[in-house]
C-alpha positions as CSV (number, residue, x, y, z in Angstrom):
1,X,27.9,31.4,-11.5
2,X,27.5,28.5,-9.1
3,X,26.1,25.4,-10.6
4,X,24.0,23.3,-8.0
5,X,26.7,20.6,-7.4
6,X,29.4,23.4,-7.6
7,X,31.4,21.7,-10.3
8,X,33.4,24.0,-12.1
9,X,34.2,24.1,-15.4
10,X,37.5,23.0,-15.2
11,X,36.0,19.8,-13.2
12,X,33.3,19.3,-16.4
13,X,36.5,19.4,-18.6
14,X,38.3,17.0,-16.9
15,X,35.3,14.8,-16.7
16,X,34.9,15.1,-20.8
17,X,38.5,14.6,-21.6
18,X,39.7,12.4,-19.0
19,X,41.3,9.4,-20.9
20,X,42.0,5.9,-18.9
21,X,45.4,4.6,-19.5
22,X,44.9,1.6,-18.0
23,X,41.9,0.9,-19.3
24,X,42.1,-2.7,-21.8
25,X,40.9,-0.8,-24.6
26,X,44.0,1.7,-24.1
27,X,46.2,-0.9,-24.1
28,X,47.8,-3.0,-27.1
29,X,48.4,-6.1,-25.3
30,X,47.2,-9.2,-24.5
31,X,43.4,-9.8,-22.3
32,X,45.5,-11.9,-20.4
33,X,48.6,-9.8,-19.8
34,X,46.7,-6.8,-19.1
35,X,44.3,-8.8,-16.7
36,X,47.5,-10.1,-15.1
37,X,49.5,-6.2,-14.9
38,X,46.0,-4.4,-14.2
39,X,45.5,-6.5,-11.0
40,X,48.8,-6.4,-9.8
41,X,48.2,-2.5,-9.8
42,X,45.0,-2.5,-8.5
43,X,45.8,-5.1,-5.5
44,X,49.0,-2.6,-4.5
45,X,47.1,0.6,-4.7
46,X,44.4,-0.1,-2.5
47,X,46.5,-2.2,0.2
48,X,44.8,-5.2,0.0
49,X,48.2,-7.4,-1.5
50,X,48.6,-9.1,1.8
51,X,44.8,-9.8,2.6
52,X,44.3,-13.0,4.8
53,X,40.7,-14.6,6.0
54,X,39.0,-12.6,8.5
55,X,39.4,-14.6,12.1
56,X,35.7,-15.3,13.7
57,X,33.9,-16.0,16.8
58,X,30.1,-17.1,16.9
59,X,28.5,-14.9,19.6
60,X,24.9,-16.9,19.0
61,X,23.0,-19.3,17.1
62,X,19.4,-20.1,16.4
63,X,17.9,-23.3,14.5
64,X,15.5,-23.0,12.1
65,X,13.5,-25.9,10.4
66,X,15.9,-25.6,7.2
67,X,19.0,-23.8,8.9
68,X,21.5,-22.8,11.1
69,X,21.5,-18.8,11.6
70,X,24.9,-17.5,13.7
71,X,25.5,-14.1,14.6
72,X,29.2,-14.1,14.4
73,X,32.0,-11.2,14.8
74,X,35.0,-11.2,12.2
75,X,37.7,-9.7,13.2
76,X,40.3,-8.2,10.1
77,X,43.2,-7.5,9.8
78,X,43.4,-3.6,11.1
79,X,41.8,-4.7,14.2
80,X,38.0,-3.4,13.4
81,X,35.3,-5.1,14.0
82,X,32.0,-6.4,12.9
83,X,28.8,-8.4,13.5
84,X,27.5,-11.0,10.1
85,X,25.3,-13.1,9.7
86,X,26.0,-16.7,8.8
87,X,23.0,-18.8,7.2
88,X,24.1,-22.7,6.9
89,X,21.7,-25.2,5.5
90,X,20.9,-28.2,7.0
91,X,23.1,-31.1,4.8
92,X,26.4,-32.8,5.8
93,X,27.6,-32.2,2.1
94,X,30.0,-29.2,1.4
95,X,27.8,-26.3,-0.2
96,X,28.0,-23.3,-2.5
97,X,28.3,-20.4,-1.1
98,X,27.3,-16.4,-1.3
99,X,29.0,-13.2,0.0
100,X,25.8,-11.1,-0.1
101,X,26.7,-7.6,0.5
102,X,24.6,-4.9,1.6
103,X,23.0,-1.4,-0.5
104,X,23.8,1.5,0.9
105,X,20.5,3.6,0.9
106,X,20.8,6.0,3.2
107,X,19.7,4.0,6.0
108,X,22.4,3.1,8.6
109,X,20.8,1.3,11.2
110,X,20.5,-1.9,9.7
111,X,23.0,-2.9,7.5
112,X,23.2,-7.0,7.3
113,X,19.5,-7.1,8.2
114,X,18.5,-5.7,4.6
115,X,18.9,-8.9,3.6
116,X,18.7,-11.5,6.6
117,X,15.6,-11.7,8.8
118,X,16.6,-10.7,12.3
119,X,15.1,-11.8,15.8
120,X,16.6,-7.6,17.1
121,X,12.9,-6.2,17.5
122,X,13.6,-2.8,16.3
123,X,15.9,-3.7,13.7
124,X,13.3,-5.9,12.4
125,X,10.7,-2.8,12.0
126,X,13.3,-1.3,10.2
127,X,14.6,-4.1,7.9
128,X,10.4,-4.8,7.1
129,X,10.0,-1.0,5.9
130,X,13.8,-2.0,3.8
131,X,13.0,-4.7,2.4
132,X,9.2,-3.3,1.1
133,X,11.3,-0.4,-0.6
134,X,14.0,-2.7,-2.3
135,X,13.9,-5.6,-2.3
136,X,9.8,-6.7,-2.7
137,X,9.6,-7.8,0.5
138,X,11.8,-10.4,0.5
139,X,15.0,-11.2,2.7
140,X,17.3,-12.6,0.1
141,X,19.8,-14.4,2.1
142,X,16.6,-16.5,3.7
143,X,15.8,-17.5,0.1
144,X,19.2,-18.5,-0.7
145,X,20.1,-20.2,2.0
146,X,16.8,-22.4,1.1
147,X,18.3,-22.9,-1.9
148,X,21.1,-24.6,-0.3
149,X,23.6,-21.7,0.0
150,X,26.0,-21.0,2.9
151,X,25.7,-16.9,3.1
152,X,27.6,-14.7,4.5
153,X,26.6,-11.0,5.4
154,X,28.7,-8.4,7.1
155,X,28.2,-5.0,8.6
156,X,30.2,-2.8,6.4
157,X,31.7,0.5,8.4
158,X,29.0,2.9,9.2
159,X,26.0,0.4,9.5
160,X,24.0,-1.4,12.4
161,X,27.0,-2.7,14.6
162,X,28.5,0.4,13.4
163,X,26.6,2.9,12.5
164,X,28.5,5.7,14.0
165,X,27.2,9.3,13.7
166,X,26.0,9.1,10.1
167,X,26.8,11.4,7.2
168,X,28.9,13.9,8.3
169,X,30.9,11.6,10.4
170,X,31.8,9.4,7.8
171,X,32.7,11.9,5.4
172,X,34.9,13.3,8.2
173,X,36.6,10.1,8.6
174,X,36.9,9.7,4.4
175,X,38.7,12.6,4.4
176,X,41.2,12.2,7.5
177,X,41.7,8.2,5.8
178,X,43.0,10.0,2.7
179,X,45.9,12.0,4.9
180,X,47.2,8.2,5.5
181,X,47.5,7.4,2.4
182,X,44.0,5.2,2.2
183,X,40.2,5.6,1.6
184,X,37.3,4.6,2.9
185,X,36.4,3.0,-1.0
186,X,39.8,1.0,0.0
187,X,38.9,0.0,3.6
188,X,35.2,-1.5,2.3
189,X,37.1,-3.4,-0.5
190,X,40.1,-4.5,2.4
191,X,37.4,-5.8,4.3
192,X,34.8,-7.2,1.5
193,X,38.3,-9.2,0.6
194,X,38.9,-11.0,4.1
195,X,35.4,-11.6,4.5
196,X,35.6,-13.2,1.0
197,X,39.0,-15.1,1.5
198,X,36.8,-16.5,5.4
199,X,33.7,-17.5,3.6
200,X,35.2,-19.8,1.0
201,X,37.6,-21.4,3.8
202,X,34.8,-22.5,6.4
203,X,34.6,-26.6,6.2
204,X,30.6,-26.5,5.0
205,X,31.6,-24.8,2.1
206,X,32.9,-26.1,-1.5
207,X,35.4,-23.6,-2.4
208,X,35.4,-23.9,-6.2
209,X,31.0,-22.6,-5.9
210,X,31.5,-19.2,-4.3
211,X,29.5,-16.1,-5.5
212,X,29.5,-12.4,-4.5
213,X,26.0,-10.8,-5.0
214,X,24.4,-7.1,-4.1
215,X,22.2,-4.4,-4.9
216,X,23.3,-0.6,-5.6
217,X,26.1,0.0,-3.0
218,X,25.9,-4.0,-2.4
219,X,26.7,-4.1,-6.5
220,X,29.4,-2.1,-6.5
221,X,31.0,-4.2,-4.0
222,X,29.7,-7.5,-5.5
223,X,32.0,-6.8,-9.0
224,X,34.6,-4.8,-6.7
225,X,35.6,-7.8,-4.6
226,X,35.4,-10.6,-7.4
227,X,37.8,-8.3,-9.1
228,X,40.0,-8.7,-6.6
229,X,40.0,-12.1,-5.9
230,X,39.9,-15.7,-7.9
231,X,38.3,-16.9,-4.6
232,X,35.1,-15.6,-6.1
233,X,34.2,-17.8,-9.2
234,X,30.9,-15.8,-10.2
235,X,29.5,-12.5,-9.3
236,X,25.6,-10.5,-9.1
237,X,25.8,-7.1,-9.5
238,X,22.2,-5.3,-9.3
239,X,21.8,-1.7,-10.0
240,X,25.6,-0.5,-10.2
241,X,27.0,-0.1,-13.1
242,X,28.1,2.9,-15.5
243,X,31.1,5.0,-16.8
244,X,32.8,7.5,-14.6
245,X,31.6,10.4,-17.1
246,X,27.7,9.1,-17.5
247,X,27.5,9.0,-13.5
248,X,28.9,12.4,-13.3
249,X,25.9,14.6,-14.1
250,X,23.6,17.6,-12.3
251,X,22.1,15.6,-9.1
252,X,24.5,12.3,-9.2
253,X,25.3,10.7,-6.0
254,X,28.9,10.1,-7.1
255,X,29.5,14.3,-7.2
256,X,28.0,14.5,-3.9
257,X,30.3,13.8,-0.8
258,X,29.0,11.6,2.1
259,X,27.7,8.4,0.6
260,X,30.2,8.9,-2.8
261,X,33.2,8.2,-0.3
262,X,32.8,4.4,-0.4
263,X,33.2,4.4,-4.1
264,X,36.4,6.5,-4.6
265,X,39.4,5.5,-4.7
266,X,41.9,8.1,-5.5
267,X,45.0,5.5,-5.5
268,X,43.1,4.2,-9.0
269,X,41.4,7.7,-10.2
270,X,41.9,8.4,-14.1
271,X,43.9,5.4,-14.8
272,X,40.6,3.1,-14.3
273,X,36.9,3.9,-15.3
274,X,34.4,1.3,-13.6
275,X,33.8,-1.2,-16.1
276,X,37.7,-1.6,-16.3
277,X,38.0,-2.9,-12.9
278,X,34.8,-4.8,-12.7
279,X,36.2,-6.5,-16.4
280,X,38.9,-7.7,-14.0
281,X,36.4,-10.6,-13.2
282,X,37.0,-11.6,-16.5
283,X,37.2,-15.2,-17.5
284,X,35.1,-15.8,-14.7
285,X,31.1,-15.8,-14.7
286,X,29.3,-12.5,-13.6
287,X,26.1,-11.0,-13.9
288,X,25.0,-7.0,-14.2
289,X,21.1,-5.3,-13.9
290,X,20.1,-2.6,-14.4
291,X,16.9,-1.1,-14.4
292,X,15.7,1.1,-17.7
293,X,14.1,3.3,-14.9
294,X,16.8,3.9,-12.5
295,X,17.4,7.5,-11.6
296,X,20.9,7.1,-10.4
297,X,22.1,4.9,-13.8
298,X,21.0,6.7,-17.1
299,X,20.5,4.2,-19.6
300,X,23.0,5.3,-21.8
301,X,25.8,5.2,-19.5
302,X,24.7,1.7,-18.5
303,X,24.8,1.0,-21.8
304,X,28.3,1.9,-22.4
305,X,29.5,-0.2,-19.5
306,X,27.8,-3.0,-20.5
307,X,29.3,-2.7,-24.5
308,X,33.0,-1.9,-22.7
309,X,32.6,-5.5,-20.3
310,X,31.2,-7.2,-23.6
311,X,34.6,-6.2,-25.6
312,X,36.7,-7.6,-22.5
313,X,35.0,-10.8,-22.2
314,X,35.1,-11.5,-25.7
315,X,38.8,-11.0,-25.3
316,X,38.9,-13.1,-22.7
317,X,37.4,-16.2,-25.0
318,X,34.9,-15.8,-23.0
319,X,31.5,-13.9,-23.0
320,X,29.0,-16.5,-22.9
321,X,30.6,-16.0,-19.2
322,X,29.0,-12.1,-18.7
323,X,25.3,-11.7,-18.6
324,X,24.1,-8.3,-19.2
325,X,20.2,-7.1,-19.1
326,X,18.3,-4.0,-18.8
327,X,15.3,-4.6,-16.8
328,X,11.8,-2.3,-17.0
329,X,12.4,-1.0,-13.2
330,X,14.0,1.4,-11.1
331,X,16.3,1.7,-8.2
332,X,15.0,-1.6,-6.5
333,X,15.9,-5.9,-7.0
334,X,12.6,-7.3,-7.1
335,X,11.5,-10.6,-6.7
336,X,11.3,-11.7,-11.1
337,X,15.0,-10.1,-10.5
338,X,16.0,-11.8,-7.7
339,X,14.5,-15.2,-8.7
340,X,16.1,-15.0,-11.9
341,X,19.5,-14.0,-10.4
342,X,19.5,-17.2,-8.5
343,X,18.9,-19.3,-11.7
344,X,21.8,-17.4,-13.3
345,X,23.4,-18.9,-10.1
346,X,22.2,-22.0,-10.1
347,X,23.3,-22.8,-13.7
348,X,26.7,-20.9,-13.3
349,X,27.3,-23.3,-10.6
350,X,25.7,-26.6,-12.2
351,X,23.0,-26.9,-9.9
């Protein structure tokens, strides 16, 4: 018989008994050496060895009473393009910045507008029905620039400046990607890397305070990207977070297709669980949420995660670096979150 996410039981088994060579707890070495060997595989396997700053152009700006907003376009290095908002506080000192990186959600008309307020009149409805679901009516990029952050948020592929045809198209293109050797998982990362690598160059910012921070989809990308580069010195991950075999249960996103393509990367699949590349961040600061009433995260495969990136930063002399915590909520980064996320910040970056 059929089971409703037709996963066979040859798919279950493999799920039960799949071992992760490369996982730090596999390995006898060193932290360090398998930090150092680990990377070097991750970096060549999704194509991102070579990654240079996205090139920009500002197509307009508006002042604010605390701000700069620009709507610029970075350009990376395939070619594709995208629309991000750039929020620069007023002050003539060099700043701290954050790469704040979109949730996925299901909704792909707005994309960098779940988290900036924009002046786009029907993006705006949009992004005010987003942000009253998610995020407790708050556009988090306003509040940290406020606080005196440069952010950075991009369009990833399939959102606002392009959206495309939804589901079916994307899964489409996720699956002709994989007959050239890539994924869409690896084109996200690629591009979360350059934006990165752009962010931390610009002149108003101070290159040693630069942070990655999401929710869900956003998470996953937050730890993703700070894994793959020391240009990111802390990460915020909200609401992503879990081993591969907790997260693959009756009704889970990740054994759906559509929205599980931006997650999988076949180049790293069954040598890698989750929290080993996310622990990749390791020395460096990072925070993980979860929510104890999350539907997508079962608590005891959070739990897991958050015990397997305890064990690698305490390898890495280091895990008064890695803040973990289970809050009483559900799929969403409310406001007590959110605040306290940004004090996490603060602190991290001596502020």
């Amino acid at each position: 018989m059929i089971d409703q996410d037709n996963m066979s039981a040859l798919s279950r088994q493999l799920r039960d008994t799949v071992r992760f060579a490369r996982s730090f707890n596999a390995q006898a070495s060193s932290f360090a050496q398998w930090q150092s060997t680990t990377r070097a595989f991750v970096v060549e396997a999704l194509g991102v060895g070579n990654a240079r700053a996205a090139q920009s152009r500002t197509l307009e700006q508006q002042d604010h009473k605390t701000h700069h907003t620009r709507l610029v376009e970075l350009t990376f290095s395939s070619g594709e393009k995208t629309e991000a908002f750039l929020l620069l506080p007023f002050t003539k000192n060099k700043s701290p910045a954050v790469l704040l990186l979109h949730d996925h959600g299901s909704r792909f008309d707005i994309g960098k507008e779940k988290l900036i307020q924009t002046s786009d009149p029907d993006k705006a409805r949009s992004s005010e029905e987003w942000i009253k679901r998610c995020y407790g009516e708050r556009y988090l990029g306003d509040i940290l620039v406020k606080r005196g952050y440069v952010v950075l948020c991009a369009d990833a592929l399939g959102w606002s400046s392009r959206e495309g045809n939804g589901y079916d198209a994307q899964q489409a293109l996720a699956a002709n990607l994989m007959q050239f050797g890539t994924s869409l998982a690896a084109i996200v990362a690629s591009e979360d890397l350059q934006a990165a690598l752009y962010l931390s160059a610009l002149p108003e910012v101070d290159e040693r305070f630069v942070a990655s921070m999401g929710f869900s989809f956003g998470g996953f990308r937050a730890w993703q990207v700070a894994a793959l580069t020391p240009a990111i010195s802390a990460s915020v991950a909200i609401n992503w977070m879990g081993q591969l075999a907790g997260l693959m249960q009756p009704g889970a996103n990740l054994l759906r297709g559509q929205s599980a393509y931006y997650m999988l990367h076949p180049q790293l699949a069954g040598k890698l669980d989750y929290p080993d590349i996310a622990a990749l961040v390791a020395p460096r600061h990072a925070l993980f949420y979860a929510g104890d009433q999350d539907p997508h995260f079962p608590g005891e495969t959070v739990e897991a995660a958050f015990a397997a990136l305890a064990s690698v930063w305490t390898a890495a002399s280091a895990a008064a670096h890695l803040e973990t915590r289970i809050w009483p909520a559900g799929h969403v980064f409310g406001p007590t979150q959110q605040d306290a996320a940004i004090q996490w910040m603060d602190s991290v970056f001596g502020r």
